[in-house]
N, C-alpha and C positions, 0 to 999 in steps of 0.2 A: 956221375953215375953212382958211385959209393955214399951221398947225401941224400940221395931219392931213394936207395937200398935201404938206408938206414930210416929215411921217414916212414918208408911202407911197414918194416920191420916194427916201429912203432904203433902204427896202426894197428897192425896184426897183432901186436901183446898185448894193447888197450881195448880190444875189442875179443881174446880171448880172456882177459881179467876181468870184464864185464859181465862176461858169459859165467865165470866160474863163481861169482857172487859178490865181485864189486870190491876187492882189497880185504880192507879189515872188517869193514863194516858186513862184508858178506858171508865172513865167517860168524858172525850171529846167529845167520840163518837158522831152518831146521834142518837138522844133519838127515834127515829125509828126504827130504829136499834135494840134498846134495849128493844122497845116493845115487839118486834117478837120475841128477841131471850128468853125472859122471858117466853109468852106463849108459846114459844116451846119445852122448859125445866118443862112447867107445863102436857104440853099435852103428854111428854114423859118421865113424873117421871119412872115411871117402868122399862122403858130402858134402862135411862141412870143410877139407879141404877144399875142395872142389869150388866151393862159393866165397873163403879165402879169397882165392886165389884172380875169382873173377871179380871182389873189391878191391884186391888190390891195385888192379889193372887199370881201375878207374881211378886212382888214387892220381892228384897232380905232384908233377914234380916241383916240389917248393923250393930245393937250393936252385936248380934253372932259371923260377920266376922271379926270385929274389936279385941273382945276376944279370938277370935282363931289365931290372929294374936299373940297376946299377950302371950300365955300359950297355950299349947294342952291338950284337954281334959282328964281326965281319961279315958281308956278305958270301965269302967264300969258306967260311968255319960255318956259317946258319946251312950251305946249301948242303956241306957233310953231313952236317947234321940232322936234317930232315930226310937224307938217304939214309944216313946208319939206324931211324927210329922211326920209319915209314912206315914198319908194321903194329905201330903201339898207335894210341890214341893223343893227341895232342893237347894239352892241357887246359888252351884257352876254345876247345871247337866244343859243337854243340857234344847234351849227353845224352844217352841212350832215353830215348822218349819217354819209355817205362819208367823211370826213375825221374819225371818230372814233377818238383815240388817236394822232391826231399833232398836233404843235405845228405849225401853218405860219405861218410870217413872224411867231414870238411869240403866238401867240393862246395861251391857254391853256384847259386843258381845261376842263370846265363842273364844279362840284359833281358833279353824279349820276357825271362818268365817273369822277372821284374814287374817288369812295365804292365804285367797284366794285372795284378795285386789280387787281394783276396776275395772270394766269392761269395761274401753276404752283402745282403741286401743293401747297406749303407755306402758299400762300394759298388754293389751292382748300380745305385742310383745316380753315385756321384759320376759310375761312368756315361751311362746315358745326359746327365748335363753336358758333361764337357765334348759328349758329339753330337749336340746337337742342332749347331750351329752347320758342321759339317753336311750333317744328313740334311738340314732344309737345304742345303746347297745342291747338294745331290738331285734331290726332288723336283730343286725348280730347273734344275738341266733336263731333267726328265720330262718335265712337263715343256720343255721348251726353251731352255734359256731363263729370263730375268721373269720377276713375278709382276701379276698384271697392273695396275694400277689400280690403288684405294680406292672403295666405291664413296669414301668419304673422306675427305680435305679438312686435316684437325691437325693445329700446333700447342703443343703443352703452354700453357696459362704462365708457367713457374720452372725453374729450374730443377727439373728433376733429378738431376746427377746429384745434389747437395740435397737428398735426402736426411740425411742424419741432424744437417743443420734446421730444415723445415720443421721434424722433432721437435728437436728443441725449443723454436719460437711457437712451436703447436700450442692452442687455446691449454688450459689444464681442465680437468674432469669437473662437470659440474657440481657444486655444493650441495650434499645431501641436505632434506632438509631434517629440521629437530623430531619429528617424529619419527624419522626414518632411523637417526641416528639411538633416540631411544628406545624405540623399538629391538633393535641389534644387541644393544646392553643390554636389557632384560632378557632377550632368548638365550644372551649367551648367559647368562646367570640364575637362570631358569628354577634350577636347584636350592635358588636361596628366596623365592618368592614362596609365601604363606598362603598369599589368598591378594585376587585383582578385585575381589568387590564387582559393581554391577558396571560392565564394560559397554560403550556406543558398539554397534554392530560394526561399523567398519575400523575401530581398534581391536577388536573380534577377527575380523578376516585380518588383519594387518599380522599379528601375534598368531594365527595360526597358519597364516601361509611361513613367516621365519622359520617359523619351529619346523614345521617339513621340511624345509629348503636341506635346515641346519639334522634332519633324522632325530629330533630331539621331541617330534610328539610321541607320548605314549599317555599311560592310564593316567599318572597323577597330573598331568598337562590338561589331558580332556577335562579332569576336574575344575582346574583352576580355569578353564575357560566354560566350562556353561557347572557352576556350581549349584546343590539343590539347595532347593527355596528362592532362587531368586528368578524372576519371569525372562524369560529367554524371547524374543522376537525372531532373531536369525539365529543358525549353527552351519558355519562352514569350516568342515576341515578338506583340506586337496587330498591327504593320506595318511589313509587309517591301517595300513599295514601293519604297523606295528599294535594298533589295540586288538583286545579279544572280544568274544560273545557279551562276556558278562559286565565287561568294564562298559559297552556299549550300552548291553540295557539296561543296567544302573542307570546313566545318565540317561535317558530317552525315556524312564519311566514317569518321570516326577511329569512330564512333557504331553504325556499321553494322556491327555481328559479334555474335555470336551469346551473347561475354561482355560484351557491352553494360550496363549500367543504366540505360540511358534510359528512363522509363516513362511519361512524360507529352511529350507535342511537340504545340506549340498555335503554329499559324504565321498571323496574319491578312494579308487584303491580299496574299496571295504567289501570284496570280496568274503575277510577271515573273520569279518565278524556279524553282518549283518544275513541272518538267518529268519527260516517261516516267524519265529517269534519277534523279532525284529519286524516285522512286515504289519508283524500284528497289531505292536505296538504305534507302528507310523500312521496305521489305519485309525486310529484313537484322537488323534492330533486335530482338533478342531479348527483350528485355524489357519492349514496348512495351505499354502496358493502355489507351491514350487518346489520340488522334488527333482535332485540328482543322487543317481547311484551307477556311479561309474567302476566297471572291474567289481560288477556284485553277479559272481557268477554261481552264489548259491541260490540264486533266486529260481524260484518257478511261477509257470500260469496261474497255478492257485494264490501264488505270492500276492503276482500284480494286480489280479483279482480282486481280493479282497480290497487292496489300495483304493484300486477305482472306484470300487461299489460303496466304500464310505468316505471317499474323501473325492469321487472323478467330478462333482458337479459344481467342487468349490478349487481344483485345480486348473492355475494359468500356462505353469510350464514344468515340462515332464521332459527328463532325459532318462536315459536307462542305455547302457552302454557295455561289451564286454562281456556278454554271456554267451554260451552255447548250448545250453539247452531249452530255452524259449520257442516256440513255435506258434502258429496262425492263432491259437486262442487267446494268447495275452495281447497280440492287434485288435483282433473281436472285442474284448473286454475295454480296452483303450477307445476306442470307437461308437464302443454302443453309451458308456457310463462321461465321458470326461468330456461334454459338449464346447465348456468354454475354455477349451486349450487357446492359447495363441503359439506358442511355440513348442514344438516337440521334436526329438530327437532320437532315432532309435538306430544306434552306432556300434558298431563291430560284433552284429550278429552274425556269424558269418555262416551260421548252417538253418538261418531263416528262411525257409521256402520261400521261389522266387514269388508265386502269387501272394503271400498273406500280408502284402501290405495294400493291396484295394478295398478292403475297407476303412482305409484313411478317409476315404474321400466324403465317408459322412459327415467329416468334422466342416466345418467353414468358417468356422473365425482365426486361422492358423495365419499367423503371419512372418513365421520361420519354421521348416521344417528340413531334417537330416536324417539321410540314410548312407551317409558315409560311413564306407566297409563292410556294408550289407550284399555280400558280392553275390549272393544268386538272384539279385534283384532283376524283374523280367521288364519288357518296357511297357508290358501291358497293363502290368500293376502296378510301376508307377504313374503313367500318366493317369489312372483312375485316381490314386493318390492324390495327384497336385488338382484335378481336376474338380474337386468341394472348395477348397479355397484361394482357386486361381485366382481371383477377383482383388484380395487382396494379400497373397504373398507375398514380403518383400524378401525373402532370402530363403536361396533353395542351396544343397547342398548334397551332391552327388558323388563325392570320391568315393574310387573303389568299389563302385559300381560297373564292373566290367562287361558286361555282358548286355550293355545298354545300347540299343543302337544308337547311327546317329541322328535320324529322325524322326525318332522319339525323343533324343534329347532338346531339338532346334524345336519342335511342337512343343514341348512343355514350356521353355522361354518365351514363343508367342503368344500361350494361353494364361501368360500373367502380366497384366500391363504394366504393374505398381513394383515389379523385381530389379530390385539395386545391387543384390548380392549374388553371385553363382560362382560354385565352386565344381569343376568336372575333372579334376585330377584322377589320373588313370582311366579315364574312358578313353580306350583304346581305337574305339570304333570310330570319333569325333572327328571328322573331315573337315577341309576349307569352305565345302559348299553348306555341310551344317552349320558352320561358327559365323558363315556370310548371314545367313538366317536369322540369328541368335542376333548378330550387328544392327540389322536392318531390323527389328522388331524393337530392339533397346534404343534404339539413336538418341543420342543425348541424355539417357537416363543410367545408366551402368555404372555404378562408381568401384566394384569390389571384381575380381576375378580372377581366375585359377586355372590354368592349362597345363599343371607341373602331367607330365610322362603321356600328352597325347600325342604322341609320335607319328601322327599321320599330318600334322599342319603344315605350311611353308610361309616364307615370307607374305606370298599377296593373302592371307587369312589375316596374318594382323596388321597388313599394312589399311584394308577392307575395315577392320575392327577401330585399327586410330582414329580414320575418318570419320565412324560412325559415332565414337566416345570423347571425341576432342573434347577438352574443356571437363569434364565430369567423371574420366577415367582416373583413379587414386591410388586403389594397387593392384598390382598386374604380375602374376607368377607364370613366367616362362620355362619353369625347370624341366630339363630334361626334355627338352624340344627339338632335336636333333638337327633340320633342315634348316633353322632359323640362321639370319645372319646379320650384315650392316644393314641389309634394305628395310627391314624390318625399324631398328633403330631409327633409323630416316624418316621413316614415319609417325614414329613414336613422336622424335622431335619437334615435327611437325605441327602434330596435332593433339599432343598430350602434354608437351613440357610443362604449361603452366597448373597444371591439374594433379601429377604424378607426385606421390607420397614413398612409394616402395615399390621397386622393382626386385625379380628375381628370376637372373639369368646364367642359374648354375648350371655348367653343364652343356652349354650352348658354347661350343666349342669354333664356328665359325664366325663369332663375333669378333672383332679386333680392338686394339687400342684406339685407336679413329673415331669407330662408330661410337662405343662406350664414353670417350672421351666428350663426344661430340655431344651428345643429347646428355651428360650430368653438367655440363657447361650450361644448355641453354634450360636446365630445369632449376628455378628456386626455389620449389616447397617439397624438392626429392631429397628424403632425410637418411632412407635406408638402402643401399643395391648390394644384393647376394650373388655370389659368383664363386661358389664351391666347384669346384672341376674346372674352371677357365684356366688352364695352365699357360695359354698362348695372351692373356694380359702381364705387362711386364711392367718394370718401373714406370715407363715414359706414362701411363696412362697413372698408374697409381700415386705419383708424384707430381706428377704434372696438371690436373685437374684443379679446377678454380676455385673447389668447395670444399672449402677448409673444415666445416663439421660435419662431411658426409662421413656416414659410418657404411663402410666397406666389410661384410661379413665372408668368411673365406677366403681372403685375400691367400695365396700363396706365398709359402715362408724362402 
């Protein structure tokens, strides 16, 4: 009794020493400070009594624990003793709920608050791993008992548990080659080149795709790649972000005359510099067959205007991408002036009126056209659209076209014989009965295709589609396709293995180790499968798989 008197006692001076400014160090303070807090310990004697008295109570008694560590009591000295102290709180029981998760006056936590650990994110996750074993069990008692059997029969190729070793005897990364490698040293030394002299057009794109990679294009770079006086054929830069107005049209002026060679100019990101005098100047460019200007959202009608009206009858392909202020005249103007387009592209206009892409349809030599994320695209303008160069379309391109039905879209895939490529990512509306359509019109000619987020499909839609694409089908994005599962796979393998290049089934959460396993097994020319959000593949399939240079994108860490 006189050892837990004397702990508490301690308590209570270390926690009034505390309060009064901490020993010596809190006679530093400011003596203001400690005016205030003096009379406020006098104006609340009775309080802070009061809460004294209800810490102490909570306080353990540590000579007790210490002697019960020591010797265990007699049973008949333990039972007095739980009579004479019945009405105090016991040292080892729980503690007042309120006060869970703090140490006061040393108590420490109980077991159970333990074992619950702390509540950010990195232990909220790690606790959902370790029950999750529990909870499928849960699950499959709820659903019944034992789970149903695999809709597919697949045993790992390779021992998968001796991962780390497979690592190791893993091929090593392929040998870049000498271009690639000089290429690398020169962007990273960028700073110390004078002048490249007259560059082939693809050490051109080679040296200014680095340089973006690496954020290192700007004004003196643009220089050193299209320098004046000497005849420029192509100019690709992917991002011009960092150049201005004028560093621009310095370089693009020597370009702009009528004995130009320029024939290719692909500028991305050039939003901040490519302005009406810019346009002007592109318009001058006599040689020019191929024009992108991607994220050129200073542009206007009058811009692309003038482009067409002097340059529309000697350009092949036209993107333009990334604006919002665009509207039905710069279509008109693309349509009436640029006869021999083959491919065109008009992407992420997103406040395009659904009608003003029907006068697409006077073009007829198109043999790629894209209206991905042209979202108020109506179905009526565009099946006018495709309907001038159905004949020989081979690639259409419709993500992000929401508001399309679905047969509008199944008509437009029937009214082009010669179409190898379709992309319909986010058309929402796309049914099993229109994509049966789309199957049965393509039979054996489909090589390209894109179903990422039409969440109305189910297995018999691509199981319908394998059949029809067997042999010819090469990549196939399945993301975000909710209903999909093994059956679907089963078909694939069926009637796709030897054809399939790239798959992509992120996100298709009902597929298993089995099926997965089962169709990269019987595929040999499958080089790439994506599976971002597949968190139910696990080693056995990751490890276990036959195909030693598949590249597995997303894999779960």
């Amino acid at each position: 009794g006189g050892g837990a008197g004397a702990s508490k006692s301690r308590g209570k001076a270390k926690r009034k020493a505390a309060a009064g400014g901490g020993g010596e160090g809190g006679g530093e303070g400011d003596d203001e400070q400690g005016r205030v807090s003096k009379k406020w310990r006098k104006e609340n004697a009775h309080a802070q009594d009061a809460w004294e008295e209800a810490l102490n109570a909570l306080q353990p008694d540590s000579d007790a624990e210490e002697g019960a560590e020591a010797a265990p009591k007699p049973a008949a000295a333990a039972a007095a003793s739980a009579g004479a102290s019945s009405s105090e709180p016991a040292a080892g029981g729980a503690r007042d709920p309120r006060l869970q998760g703090f140490r006061i006056g040393g108590q420490a936590e109980t077991a159970e608050e333990k074992g619950e650990g702390w509540c950010g994110p990195w232990a909220t996750a790690r606790a959902l791993l370790d029950k999750r074993a529990a909870a499928l069990a849960e699950r499959q008692e709820e659903l019944g008992g034992e789970a149903p059997p695999p809709l597919v029969e697949w045993s790992p190729k390779r021992e998968y548990e001796a991962a780390a070793a497979r690592r190791r005897r893993s091929a090593p990364e392929p040998v870049p080659t000498l271009q690639a490698l000089a290429t690398e040293f020169v962007c990273a030394n960028i700073d110390c080149v004078e002048d490249f002299g007259a560059l082939t057009p693809a050490v051109q794109h080679a040296l200014a795709t680095e340089l973006c990679r690496r954020r290192l294009f700007r004004q003196p770079q643009l220089r050193l790649l299209a320098p004046p006086g000497l005849p420029l054929s192509e100019l690709v830069a992917p991002d011009c972000h960092q150049i201005d107005e004028q560093a621009l049209h310095e370089t693009l002026e020597p370009l702009a005359c009528p004995d130009s060679r320029l024939a290719l100019l692909s500028l991305g990101f050039c939003g901040k510099c490519v302005t009406t005098a810019t346009s002007q100047l592109i318009a001058r460019m006599g040689a020019l067959e191929s024009l992108t200007l991607t994220g050129a959202y200073r542009l206007t009608d009058g811009c692309v205007a003038a482009i067409c009206g002097a340059r529309g009858a000697a350009l092949r392909s036209l993107k333009i991408s990334g604006n919002q202020q665009l509207t039905a005249a710069f279509v008109a103007s693309i349509a009436s002036e640029c006869d021999s387009l083959e491919r065109l592209a008009l992407e992420d206009l997103i406040y395009l009126p659904g009608e003003a892409a029907a006068p697409i349809g006077r073009l007829t030599q198109l043999q790629s056209l894209s209206f991905r994320g042209t979202r108020l695209l109506v179905s009526s303008s565009m099946l006018a659209a495709v309907g001038g160069s159905a004949h020989c379309l081979e690639a259409l391109d419709l993500g992000g076209c929401t508001v399309l039905s679905a047969d509008a879209v199944a008509t437009a895939a029937e009214a082009c014989p010669r179409l190898r490529e379709l992309s319909l990512d986010g058309v929402e509306n796309l049914t099993d009965e229109a994509l049966g359509r789309i199957a049965a019109a393509r039979r054996g000619a489909l090589s390209s295709l894109s179903l990422r987020k039409c969440v109305q499909l189910s297995d018999g839609a691509i199981e319908g589609l394998a059949a029809a694409c067997g042999g010819v089908l090469a990549h196939l994005s399945l993301n975000n396709v909710p209903a999909l599962g093994d059956a679907c796979l089963v078909a694939l393998k069926e009637h796709c293995a030897d054809s399939l290049e790239s798959l992509d089934l992120s996100w298709c959460r009902a597929v298993s180790d089995n099926g997965v396993g089962a169709l990269v097994d019987a595929a040999p020319r499958l080089q790439r499968l994506t599976v971002w959000g597949c968190s139910q593949l696990t080693n056995r399939f990751y490890e276990g798989h036959s195909r030693e240079h598949l590249r597995v994108v997303g894999r779960s860490i």
